[in-house]
C-alpha positions in Angstrom: 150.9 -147.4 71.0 147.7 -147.7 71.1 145.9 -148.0 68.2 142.9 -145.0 67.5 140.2 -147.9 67.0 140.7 -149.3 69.8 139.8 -146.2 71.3 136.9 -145.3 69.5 135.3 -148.7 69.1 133.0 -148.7 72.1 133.8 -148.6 75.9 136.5 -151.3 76.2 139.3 -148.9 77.7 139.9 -146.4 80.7 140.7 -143.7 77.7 137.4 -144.4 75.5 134.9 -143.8 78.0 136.8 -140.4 79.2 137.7 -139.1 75.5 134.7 -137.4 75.3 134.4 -135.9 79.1 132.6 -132.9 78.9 130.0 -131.5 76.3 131.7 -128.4 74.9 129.7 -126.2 71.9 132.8 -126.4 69.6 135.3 -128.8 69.8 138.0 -131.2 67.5 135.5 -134.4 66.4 137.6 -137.1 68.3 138.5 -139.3 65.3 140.1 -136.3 63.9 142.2 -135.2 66.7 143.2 -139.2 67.1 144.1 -139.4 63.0 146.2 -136.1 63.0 148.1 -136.9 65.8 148.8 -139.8 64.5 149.4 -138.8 60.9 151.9 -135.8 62.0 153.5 -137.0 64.9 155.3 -139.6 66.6 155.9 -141.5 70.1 157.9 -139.0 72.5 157.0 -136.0 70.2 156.1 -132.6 71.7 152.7 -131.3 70.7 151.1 -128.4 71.4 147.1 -126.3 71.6 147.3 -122.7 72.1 143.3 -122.6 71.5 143.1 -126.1 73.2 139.0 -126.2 73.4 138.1 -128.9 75.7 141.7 -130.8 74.9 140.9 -133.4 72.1 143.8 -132.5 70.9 146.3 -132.9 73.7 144.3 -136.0 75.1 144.6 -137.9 72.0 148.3 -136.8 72.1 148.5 -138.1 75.7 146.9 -141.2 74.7 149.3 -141.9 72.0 152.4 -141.4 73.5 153.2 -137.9 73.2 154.2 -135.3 75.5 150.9 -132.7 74.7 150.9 -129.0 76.4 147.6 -126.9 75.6 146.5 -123.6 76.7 142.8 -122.8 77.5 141.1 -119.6 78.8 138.0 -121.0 79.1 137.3 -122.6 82.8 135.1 -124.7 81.8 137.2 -126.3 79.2 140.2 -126.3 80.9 138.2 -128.0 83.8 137.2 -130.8 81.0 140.6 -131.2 79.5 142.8 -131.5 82.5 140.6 -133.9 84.7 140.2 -136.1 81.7 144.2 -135.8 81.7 144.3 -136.8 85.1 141.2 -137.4 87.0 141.5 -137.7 90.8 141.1 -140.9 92.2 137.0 -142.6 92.6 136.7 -142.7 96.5 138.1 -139.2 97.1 135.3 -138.1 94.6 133.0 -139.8 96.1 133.5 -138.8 99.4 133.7 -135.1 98.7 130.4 -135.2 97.0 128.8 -136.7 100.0 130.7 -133.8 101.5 129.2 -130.8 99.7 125.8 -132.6 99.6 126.2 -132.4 103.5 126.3 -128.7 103.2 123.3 -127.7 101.4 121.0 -127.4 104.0 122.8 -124.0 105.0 121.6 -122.7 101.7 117.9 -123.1 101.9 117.3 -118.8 102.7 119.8 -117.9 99.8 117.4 -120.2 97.1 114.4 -118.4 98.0 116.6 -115.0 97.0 117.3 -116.8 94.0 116.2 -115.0 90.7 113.2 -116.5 88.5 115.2 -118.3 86.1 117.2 -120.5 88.8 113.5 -121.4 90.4 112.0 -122.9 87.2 115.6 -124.2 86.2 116.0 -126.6 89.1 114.1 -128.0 92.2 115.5 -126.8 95.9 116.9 -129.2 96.5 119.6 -129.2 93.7 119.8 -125.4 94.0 120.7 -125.8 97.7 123.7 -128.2 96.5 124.4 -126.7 93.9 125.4 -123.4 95.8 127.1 -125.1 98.0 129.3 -126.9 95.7 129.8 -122.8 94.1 131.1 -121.7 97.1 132.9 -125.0 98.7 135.0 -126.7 95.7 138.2 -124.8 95.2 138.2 -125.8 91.4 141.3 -124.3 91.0 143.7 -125.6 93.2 142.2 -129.2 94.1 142.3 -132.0 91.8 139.4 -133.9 94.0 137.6 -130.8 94.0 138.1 -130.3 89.9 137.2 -133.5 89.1 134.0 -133.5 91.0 132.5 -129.9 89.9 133.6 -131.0 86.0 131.4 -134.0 86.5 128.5 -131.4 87.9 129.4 -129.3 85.1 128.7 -132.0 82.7 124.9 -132.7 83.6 124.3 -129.1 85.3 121.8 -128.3 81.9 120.6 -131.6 79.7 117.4 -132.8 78.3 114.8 -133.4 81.0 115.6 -136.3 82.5 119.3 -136.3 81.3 120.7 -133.8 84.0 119.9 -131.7 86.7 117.6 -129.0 85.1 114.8 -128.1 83.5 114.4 -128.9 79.9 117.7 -127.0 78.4 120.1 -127.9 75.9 123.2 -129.7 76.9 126.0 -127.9 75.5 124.9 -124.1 74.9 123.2 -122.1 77.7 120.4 -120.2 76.7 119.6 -117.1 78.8 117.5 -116.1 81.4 114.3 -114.3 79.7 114.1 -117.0 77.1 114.1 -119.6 79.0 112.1 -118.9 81.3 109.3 -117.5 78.8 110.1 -121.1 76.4 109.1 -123.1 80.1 106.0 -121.3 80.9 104.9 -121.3 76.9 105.6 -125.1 76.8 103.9 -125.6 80.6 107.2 -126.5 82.1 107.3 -123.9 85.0 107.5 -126.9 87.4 111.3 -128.5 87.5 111.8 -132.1 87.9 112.3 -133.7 91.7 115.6 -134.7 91.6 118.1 -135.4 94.3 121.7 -134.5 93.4 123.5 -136.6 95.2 121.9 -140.0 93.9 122.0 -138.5 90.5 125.5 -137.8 90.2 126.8 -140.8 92.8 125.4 -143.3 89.3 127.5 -140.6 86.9 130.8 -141.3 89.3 130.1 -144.9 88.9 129.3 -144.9 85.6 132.6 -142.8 84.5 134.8 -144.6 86.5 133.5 -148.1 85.4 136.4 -148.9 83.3 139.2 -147.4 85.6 141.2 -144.1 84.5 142.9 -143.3 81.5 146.8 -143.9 80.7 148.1 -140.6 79.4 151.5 -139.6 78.4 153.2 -136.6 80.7 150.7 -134.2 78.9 148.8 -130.5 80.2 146.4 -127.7 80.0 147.5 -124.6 81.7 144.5 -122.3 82.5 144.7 -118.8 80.8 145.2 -116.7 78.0 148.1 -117.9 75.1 149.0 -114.5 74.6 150.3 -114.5 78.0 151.5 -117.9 79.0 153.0 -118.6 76.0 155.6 -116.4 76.9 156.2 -118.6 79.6 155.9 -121.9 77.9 159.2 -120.6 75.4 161.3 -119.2 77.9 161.2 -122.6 80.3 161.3 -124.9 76.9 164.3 -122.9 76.1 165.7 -123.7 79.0 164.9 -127.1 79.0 165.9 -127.1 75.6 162.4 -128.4 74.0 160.8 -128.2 70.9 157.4 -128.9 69.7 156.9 -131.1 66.9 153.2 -130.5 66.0 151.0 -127.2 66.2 147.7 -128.3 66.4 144.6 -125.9 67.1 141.7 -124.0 65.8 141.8 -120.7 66.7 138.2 -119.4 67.6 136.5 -117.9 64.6 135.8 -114.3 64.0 132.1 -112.9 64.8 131.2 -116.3 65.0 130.8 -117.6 68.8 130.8 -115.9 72.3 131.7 -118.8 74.0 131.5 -117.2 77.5 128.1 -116.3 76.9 127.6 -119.7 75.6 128.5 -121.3 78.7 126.9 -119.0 81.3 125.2 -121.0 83.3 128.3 -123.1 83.8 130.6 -120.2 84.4 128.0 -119.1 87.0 128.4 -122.5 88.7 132.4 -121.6 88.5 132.1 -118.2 90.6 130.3 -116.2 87.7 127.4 -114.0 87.5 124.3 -114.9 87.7 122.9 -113.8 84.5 123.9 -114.6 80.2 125.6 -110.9 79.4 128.5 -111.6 76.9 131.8 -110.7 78.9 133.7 -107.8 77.9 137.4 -109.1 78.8 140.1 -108.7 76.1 139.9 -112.5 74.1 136.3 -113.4 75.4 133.7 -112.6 73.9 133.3 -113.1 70.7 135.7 -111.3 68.1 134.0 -108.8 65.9 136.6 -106.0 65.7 138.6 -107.8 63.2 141.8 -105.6 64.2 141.5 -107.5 67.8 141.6 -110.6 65.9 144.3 -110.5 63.4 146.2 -109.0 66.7 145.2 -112.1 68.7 146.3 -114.8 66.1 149.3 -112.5 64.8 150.6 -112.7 68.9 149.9 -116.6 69.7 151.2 -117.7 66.3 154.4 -115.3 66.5 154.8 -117.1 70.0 154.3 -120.4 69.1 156.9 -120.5 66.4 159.6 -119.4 69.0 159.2 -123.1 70.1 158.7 -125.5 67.1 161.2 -127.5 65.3 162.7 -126.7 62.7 160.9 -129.5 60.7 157.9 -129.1 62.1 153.6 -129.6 61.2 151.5 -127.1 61.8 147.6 -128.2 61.4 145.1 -125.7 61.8 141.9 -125.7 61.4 139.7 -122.6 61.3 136.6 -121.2 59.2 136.2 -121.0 55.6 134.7 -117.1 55.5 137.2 -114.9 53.7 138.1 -112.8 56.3 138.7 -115.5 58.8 140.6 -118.0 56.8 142.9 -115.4 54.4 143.7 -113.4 57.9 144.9 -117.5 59.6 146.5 -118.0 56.5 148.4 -114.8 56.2 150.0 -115.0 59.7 150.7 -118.7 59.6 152.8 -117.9 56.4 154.5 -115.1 57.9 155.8 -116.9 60.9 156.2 -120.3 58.9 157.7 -118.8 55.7 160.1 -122.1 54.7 157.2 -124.9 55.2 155.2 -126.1 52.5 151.3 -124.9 52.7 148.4 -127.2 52.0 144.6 -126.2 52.2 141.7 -129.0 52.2 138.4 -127.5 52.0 135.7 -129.0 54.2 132.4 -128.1 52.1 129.3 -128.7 55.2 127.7 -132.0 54.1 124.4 -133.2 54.9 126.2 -135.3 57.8 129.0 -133.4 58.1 130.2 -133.1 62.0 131.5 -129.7 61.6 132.9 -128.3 65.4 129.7 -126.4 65.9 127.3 -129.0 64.7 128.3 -132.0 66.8 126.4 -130.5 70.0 123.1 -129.1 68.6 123.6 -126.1 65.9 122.8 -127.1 62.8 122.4 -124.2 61.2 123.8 -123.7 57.5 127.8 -122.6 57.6 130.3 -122.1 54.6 132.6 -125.1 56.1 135.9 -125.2 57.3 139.4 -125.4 56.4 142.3 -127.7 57.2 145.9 -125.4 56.8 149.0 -127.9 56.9 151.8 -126.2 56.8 155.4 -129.1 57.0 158.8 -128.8 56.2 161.3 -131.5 54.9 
């Protein structure tokens, strides 16, 4: 086993310098993920994320020798979480980014069709790769491809100078209008002179520096839990599985659009070129609260098809009242013989919450740890 300070201390290891792949606007604080797998689980366990984020969960579960499944409907998480699970090998990375880089000289009529935003946000030159990477890297079926565009993904908006853009924030996307009215109030109209395949040929080297990571048999399937979980029970039923830790945070109600959130990287993914919330079933952000209790009341009902019998349950969610009694309710009703403990987690002064690690500090209620166990 490998012991969580070891992976936390510093860059020694393969799995420390990938742990925290890809900046994601609300996500497990590492050191927590690493001390409740630990805490609640044990070598060769079965652990599983129906709300798996960017994967903290199911990589430090991979990490420390558990079997970890999670389920993301988020590309750009699930991009994160399964090429930090199993990155594609340096040179083939490498190569295909020389690759796409080749082809962005075919691109040079569709920048200047571009729309205001996209001129201010980054020079020609990455705008010409940067379509051609959008159109060329079959995300979803190639693991060279996947681990390339996630490392694009990463440092498509930063601080100027950190990433490809314009001065933007790393982890939310802020829309169009704004942005573009914050760059020509602040005399920013100009974006920096970068080129994109330099720039992201040091990020390769850098990420690969200390080899890949060792992870247990773990995964993240791409889609929605209500759906594939379905799946998931009927072929550990047949393979005659059980999971021995539920560990997730559902998303929290009215709270965070996290498809809006992430627009600009969706719109790198295939999406539309603009910051409109989408209006799919399970996201955009949950303010009909009959929608929610149905979401939870589904995935939860699901999940308990496939736990042991003596089984954890750790979930962490908000502290508002309609959020956290609605978790609590359903967990209950599908867990009604474990044991239920609730921590509160008052917001501190330096209090990492999920939301606050990447740049919202605005003033929140907390959250809430429910631990549900049976003897």
């Amino acid at each position: 086993m490998i012991e969580t300070q070891k992976i936390l201390k510093g860059f020694t290891i393969a799995e420390a310098r990938w742990a925290r792949f890809g900046p994601y606007y609300a996500m497990f604080p590492l050191e927590f993920a690493f001390d409740v797998v630990e805490k609640f689980s044990k070598e060769g366990d079965y652990i599983l994320d129906p709300f798996a984020g960017r994967c903290s969960s199911i990589f430090a579960g991979g990490v420390l020798g558990r079997n970890s499944l999670g389920i993301e409907i988020n590309p750009v998480g699930w991009l994160y979480g399964s090429v930090k699970l199993e990155p594609a090998d340096k040179e083939e990375v490498t190569d295909r980014l020389l690759e796409i880089y080749g082809k962005r000289n075919y691109y040079s009529r569709a920048v200047e069709r571009m729309p205001e935003f996209f001129r201010i946000c980054y020079c020609d030159e990455v705008l010409k790769f940067l379509l051609a990477a959008r159109t060329h890297l079959d995300w979803k079926k190639n693991n060279v491809d996947a681990t390339l565009i996630s490392i694009i993904l990463i440092y498509l908006h930063a601080k100027l100078g950190e990433g490809l853009s314009n001065q933007m924030r790393m982890t939310k996307s802020m829309g169009m209008n704004y942005s573009v009215k914050w760059w020509k109030k602040n005399k920013m109209k100009t974006p920096p002179e970068i080129n994109p395949c330099d720039f992201i040929l040091k990020k390769i080297d850098w990420r690969y520096e200390k080899g890949k990571p060792t992870i247990t048999e773990s995964a993240v399937v791409f889609g929605d839990s209500a759906n594939e979980l379905k799946t998931i029970s009927e072929r550990a039923i047949k393979n005659d599985i059980k999971f021995s830790l539920l560990f997730t945070s559902p998303p929290y109600c009215s709270i965070t659009d996290y498809h809006a959130d992430q627009w600009l990287r969706l719109w790198l993914l295939g999406g539309e070129a603009n910051g409109n919330s989408l209006k799919e079933k399970y996201k955009g952000r949950f303010i009909n609260k009959q929608e929610y209790h149905d979401l939870l009341d589904n995935v939860f009902g699901l999940c308990s098809k496939v736990m042991k019998r003596k089984s954890t349950v750790y979930v962490r969610t908000d502290k508002r009242e309609f959020t956290f009694n609605t978790t609590l309710d359903i967990l209950k009703k599908y867990f009604p013989k474990h044991n239920v403990q609730v921590i509160d987690k008052p917001l501190k002064k330096d209090t990492k919450t999920q939301t606050k690690l990447y740049g919202d500090k605005s003033m929140k209620p907390g959250e809430v740890d429910i631990i549900l166990t049976r003897e």
